[in-house]
N, C-alpha and C positions, 0 to 999 in steps of 0.2 A: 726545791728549797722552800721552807716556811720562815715564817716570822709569827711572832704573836699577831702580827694583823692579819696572818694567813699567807698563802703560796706568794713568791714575788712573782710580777709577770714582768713583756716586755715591757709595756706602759709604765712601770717602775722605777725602770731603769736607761732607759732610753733619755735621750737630750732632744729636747720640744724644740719645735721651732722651726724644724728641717724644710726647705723649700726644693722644690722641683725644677728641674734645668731645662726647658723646654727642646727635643732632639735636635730641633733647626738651628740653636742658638751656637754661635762662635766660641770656639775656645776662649778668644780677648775676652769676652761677655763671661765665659767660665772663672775664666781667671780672678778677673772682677767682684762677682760674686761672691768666687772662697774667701777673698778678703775682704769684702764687706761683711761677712758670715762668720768671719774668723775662724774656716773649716777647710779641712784637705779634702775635702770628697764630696761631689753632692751627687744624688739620685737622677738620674737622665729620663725622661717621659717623652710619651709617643702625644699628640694632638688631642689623643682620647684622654690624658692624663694617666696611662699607664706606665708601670715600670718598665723600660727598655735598658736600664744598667745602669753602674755607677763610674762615675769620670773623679778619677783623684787627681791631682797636681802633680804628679809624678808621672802618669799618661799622657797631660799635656807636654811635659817637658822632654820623657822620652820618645813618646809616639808622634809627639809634632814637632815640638822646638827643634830636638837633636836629628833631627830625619830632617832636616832645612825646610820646612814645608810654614806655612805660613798661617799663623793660630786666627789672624783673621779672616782668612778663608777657609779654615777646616772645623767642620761642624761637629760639636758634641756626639749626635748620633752615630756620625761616623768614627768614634774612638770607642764606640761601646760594642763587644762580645759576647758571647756565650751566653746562657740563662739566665736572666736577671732573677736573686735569689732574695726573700722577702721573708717575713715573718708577723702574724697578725698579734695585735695589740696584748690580747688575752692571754699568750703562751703565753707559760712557764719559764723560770731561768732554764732549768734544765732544756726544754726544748731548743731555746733562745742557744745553748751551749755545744748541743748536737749541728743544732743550724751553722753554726756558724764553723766547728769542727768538719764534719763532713764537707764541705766545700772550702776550706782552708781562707774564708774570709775576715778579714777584717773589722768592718761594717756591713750593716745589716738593715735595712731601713722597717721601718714599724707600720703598718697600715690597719686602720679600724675604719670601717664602712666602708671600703675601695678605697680610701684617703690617707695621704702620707701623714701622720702624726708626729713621727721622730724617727732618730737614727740611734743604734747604739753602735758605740765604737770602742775600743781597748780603753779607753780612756772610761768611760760607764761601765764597763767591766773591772776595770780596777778598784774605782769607788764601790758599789754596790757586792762583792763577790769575797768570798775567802781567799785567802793566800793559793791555797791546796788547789782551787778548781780556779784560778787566774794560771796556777802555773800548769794544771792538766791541760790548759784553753790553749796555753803558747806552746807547749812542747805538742800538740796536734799540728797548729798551723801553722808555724814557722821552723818545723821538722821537718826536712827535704826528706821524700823515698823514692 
């Protein structure tokens, strides 16, 4: 997608600010966080400050709260999964649309120089996107097959 300023990328569209959850750190600490963040989701990182996944509030609450397990003794790291999926600064929407398509995700965290910059979420998708390719983004991923 263009504009008269030229291609949008991620950096465009993305919401600045995103902070990294350190693997070690306690759900309570997660929890905390998102609402001092006013965010359902943050980025999980290894020591090295890499991506190791993202921890929504809804993980906390299904994969800890409701399994009686105890958010201040169960670590971030251990509620995170499969590939942690990323996308650099400079894509494109479109790339940013396939990324996020193809792996049926949500959020998408933004990185320029190895470093977290931002996250885009449905919510940066709606602002920034046409009607047509919001709703081509949700009939991909919130289409069961």
């Amino acid at each position: 997608m263009t504009t008269a300023k030229g291609t949008i990328t991620a950096k465009d569209i993305m919401h600045r600010g995103a902070q990294w959850l350190p693997a070690h750190e306690t759900l309570d600490r997660a929890a905390q966080l998102m609402r001092e963040l006013d965010v359902g989701a943050l980025p999980i990182a290894d020591s090295a400050e890499r991506l190791t996944g993202i921890l929504t509030d809804r993980d906390i609450v299904i994969g800890c709260v409701a399994m009686g397990h105890d958010p201040a003794q169960t670590t971030a790291g251990e509620m995170t999964h499969g590939t942690p999926r990323w996308i650099d600064s400079g894509a494109d929407v479109d790339e940013v649309l396939r990324e996020m398509k193809s792996h049926r995700i949500r959020r998408l965290p933004v990185i320029e120089d190895r470093r977290l910059v931002g996250m885009i979420s449905e919510s940066d998708l709606a602002h920034h996107l046409s009607e047509g390719q919001i709703a081509g983004w949700a009939e991909e991923v919130y289409t069961q097959t």
